[in-house]
PyMOL commands that place a pseudoatom at each C-alpha (Angstrom):
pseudoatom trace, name=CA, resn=UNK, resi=1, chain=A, elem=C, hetatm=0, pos=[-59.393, 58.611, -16.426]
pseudoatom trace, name=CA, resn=UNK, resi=2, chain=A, elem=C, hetatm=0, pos=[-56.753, 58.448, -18.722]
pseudoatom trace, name=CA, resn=UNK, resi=3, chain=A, elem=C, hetatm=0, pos=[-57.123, 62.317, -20.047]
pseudoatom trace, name=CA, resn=UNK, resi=4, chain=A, elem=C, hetatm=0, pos=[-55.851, 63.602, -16.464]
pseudoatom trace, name=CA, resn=UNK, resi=5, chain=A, elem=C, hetatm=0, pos=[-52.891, 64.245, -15.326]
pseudoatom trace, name=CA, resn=UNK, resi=6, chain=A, elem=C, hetatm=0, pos=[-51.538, 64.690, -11.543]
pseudoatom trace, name=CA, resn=UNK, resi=7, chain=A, elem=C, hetatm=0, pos=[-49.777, 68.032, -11.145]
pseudoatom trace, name=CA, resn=UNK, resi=8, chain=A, elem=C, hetatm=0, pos=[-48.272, 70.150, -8.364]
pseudoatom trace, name=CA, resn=UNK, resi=9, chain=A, elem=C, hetatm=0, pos=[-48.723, 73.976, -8.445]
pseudoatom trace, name=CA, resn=UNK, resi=10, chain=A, elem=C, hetatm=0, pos=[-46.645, 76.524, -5.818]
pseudoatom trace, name=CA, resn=UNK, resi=11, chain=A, elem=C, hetatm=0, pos=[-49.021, 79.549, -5.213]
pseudoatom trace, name=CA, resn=UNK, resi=12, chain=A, elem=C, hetatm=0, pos=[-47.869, 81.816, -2.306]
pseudoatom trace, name=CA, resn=UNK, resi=13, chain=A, elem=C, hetatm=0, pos=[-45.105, 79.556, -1.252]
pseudoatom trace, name=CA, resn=UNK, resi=14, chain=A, elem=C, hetatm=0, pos=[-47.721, 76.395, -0.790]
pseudoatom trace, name=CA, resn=UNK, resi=15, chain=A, elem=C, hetatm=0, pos=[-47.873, 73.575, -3.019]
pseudoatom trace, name=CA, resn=UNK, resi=16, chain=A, elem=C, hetatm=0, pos=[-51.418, 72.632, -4.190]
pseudoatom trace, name=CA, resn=UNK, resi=17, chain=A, elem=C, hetatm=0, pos=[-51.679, 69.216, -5.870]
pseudoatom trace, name=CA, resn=UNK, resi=18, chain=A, elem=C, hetatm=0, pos=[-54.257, 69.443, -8.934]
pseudoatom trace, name=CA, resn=UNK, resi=19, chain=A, elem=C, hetatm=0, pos=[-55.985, 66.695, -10.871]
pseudoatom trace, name=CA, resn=UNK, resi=20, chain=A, elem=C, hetatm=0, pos=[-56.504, 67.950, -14.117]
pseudoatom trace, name=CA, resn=UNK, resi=21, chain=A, elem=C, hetatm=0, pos=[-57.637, 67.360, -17.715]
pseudoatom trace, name=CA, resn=UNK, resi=22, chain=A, elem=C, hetatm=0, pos=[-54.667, 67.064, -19.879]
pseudoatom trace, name=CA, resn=UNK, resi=23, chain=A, elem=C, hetatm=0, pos=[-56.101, 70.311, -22.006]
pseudoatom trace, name=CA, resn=UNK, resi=24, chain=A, elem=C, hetatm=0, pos=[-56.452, 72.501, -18.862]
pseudoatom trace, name=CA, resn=UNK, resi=25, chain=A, elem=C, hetatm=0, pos=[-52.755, 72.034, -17.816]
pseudoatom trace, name=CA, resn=UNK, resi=26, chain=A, elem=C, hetatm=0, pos=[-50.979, 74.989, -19.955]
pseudoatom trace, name=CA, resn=UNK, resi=27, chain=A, elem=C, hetatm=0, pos=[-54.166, 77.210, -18.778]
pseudoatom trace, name=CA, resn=UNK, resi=28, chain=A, elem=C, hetatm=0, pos=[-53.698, 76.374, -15.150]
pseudoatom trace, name=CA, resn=UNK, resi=29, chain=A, elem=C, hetatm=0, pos=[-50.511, 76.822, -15.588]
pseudoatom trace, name=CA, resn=UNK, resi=30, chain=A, elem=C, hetatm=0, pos=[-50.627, 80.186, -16.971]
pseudoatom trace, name=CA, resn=UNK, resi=31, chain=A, elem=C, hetatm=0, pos=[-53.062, 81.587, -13.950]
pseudoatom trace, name=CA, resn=UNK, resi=32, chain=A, elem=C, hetatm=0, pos=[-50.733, 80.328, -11.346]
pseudoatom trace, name=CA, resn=UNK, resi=33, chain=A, elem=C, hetatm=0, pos=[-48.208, 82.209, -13.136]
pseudoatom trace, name=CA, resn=UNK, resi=34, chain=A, elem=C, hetatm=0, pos=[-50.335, 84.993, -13.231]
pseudoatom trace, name=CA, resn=UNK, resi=35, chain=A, elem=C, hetatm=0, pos=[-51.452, 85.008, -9.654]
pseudoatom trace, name=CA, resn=UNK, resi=36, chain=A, elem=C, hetatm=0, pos=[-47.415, 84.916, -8.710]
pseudoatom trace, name=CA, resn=UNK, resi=37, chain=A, elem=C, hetatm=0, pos=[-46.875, 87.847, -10.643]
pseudoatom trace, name=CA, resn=UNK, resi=38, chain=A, elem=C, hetatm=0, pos=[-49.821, 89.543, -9.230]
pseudoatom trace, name=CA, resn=UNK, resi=39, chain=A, elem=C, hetatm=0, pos=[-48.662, 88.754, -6.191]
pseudoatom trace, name=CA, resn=UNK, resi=40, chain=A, elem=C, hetatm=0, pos=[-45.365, 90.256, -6.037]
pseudoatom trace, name=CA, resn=UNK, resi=41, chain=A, elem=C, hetatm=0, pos=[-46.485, 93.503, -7.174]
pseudoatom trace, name=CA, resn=UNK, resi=42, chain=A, elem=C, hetatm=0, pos=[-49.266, 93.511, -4.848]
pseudoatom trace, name=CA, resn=UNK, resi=43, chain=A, elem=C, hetatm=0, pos=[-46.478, 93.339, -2.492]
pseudoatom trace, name=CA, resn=UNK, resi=44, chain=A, elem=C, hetatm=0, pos=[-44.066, 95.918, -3.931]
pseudoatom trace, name=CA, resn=UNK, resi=45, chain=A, elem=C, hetatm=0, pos=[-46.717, 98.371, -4.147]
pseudoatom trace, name=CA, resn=UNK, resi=46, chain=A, elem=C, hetatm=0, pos=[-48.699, 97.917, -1.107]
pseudoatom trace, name=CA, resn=UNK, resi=47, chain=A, elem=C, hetatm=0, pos=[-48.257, 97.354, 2.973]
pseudoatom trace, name=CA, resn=UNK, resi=48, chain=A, elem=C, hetatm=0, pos=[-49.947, 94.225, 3.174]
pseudoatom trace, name=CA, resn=UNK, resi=49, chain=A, elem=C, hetatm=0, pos=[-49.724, 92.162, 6.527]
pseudoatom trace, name=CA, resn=UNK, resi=50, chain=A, elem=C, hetatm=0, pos=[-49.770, 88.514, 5.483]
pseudoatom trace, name=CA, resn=UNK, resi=51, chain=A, elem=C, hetatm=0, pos=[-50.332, 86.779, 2.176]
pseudoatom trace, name=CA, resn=UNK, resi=52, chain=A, elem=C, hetatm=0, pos=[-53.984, 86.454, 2.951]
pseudoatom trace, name=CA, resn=UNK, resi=53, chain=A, elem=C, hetatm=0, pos=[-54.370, 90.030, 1.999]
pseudoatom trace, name=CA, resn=UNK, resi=54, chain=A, elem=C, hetatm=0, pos=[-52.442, 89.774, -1.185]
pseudoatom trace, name=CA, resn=UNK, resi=55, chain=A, elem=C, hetatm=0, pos=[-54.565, 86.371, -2.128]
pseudoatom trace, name=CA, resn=UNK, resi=56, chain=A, elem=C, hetatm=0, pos=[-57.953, 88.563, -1.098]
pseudoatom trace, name=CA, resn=UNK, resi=57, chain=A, elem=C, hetatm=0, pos=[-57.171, 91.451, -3.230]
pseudoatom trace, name=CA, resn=UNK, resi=58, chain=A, elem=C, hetatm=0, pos=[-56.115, 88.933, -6.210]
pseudoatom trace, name=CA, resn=UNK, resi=59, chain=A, elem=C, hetatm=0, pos=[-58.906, 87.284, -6.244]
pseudoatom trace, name=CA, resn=UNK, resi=60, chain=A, elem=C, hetatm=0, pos=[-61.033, 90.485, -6.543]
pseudoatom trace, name=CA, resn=UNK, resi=61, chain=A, elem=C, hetatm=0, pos=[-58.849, 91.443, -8.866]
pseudoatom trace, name=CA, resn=UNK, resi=62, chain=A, elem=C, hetatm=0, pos=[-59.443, 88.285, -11.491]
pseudoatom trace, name=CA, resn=UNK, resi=63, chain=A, elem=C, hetatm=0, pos=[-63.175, 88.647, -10.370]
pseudoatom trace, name=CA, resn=UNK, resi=64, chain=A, elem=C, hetatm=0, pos=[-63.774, 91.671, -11.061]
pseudoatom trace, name=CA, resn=UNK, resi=65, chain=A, elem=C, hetatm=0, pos=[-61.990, 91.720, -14.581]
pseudoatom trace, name=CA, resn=UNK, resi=66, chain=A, elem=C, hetatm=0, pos=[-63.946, 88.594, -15.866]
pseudoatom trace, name=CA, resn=UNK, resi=67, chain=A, elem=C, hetatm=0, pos=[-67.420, 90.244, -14.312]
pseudoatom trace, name=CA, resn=UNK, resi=68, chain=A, elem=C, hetatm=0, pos=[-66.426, 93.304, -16.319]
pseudoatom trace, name=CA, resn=UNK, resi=69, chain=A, elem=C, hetatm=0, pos=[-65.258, 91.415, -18.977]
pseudoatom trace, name=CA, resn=UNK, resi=70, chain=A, elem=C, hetatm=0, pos=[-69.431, 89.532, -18.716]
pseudoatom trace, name=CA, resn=UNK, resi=71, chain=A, elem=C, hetatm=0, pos=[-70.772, 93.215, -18.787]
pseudoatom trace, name=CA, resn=UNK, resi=72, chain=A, elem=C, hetatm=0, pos=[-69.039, 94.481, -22.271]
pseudoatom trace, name=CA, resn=UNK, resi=73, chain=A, elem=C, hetatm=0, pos=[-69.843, 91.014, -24.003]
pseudoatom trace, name=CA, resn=UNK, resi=74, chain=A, elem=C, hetatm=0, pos=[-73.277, 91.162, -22.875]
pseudoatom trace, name=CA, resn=UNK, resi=75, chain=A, elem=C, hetatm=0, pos=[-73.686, 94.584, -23.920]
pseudoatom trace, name=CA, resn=UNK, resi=76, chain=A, elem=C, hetatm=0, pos=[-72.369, 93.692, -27.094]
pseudoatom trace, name=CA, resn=UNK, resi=77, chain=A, elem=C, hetatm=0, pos=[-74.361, 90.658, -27.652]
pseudoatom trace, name=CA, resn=UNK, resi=78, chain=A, elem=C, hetatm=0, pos=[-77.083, 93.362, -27.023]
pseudoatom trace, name=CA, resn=UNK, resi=79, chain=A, elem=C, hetatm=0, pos=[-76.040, 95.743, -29.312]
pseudoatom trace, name=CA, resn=UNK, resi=80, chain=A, elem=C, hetatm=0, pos=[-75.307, 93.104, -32.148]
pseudoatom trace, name=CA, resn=UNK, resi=81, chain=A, elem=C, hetatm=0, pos=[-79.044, 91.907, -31.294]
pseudoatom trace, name=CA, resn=UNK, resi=82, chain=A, elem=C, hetatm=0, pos=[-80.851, 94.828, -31.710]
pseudoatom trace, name=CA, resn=UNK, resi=83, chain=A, elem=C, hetatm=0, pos=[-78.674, 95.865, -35.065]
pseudoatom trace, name=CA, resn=UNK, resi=84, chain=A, elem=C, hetatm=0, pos=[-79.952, 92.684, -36.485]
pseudoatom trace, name=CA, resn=UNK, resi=85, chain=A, elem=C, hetatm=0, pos=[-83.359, 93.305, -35.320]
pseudoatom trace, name=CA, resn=UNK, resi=86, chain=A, elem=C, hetatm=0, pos=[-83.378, 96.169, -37.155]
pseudoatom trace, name=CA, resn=UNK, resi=87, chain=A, elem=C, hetatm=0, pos=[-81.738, 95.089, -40.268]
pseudoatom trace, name=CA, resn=UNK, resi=88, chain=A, elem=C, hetatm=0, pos=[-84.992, 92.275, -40.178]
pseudoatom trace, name=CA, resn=UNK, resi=89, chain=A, elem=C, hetatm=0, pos=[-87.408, 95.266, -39.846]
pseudoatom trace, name=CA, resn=UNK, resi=90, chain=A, elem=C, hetatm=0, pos=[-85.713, 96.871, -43.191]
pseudoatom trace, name=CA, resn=UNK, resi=91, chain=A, elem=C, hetatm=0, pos=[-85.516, 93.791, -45.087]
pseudoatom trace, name=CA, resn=UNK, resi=92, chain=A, elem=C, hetatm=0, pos=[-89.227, 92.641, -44.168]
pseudoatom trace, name=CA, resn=UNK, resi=93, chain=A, elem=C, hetatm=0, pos=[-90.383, 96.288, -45.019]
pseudoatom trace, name=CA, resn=UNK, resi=94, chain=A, elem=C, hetatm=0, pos=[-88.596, 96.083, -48.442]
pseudoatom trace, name=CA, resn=UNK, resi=95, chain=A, elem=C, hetatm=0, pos=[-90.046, 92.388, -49.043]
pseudoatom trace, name=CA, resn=UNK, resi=96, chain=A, elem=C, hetatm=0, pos=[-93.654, 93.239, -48.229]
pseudoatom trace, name=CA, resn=UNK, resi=97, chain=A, elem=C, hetatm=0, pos=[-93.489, 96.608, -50.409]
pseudoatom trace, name=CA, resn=UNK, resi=98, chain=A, elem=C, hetatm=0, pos=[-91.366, 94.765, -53.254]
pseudoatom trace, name=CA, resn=UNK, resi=99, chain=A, elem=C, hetatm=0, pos=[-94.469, 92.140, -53.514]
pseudoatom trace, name=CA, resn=UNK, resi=100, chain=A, elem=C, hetatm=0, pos=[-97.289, 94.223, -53.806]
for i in range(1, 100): cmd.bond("trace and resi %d" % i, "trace and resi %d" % (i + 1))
show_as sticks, trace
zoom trace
């Protein structure tokens, strides 16, 4: 496994050691970065009791943008989909009249 590397990441004061593909590191990275920032303002903003609560409502938080995130590309996969569909309908229509 010579594409890994051993790293240590510090979310919510606790060190987590990762294995991870060399690739992944800036991208893991990033999210713990993201998560501390999240984090803090969580608990600027809010009354929370222990960091459990601040992990709980980041983690809905990321969840709920990438599920949204799923909806609108899905809907736009649909929407791409059924423009095409139609632009086959037109072209087939103007083929089969063209050859007659």
């Amino acid at each position: 496994m010579k594409d890994v590397l051993k790293i240590k990441v510090s979310i919510a004061d606790r060190v987590y050691p990762l294995t991870v593909k060399v690739e992944e590191e800036e991208g893991i990275r990033m999210a713990v970065k993201k998560i501390d920032e999240l984090i803090k303002k969580f608990e600027q903003n809010y009354a929370v009791r222990d960091k459990q609560d601040v992990l709980a409502m980041c983690a809905l938080q990321f969840a709920s943008k990438l599920e949204i995130k799923n909806l609108y590309n899905e809907n736009e996969k649909l929407d791409a989909k059924n423009k095409l569909d139609k632009l086959n309908s037109l072209l087939d229509l103007h083929l089969t009249s063209s050859l007659k």
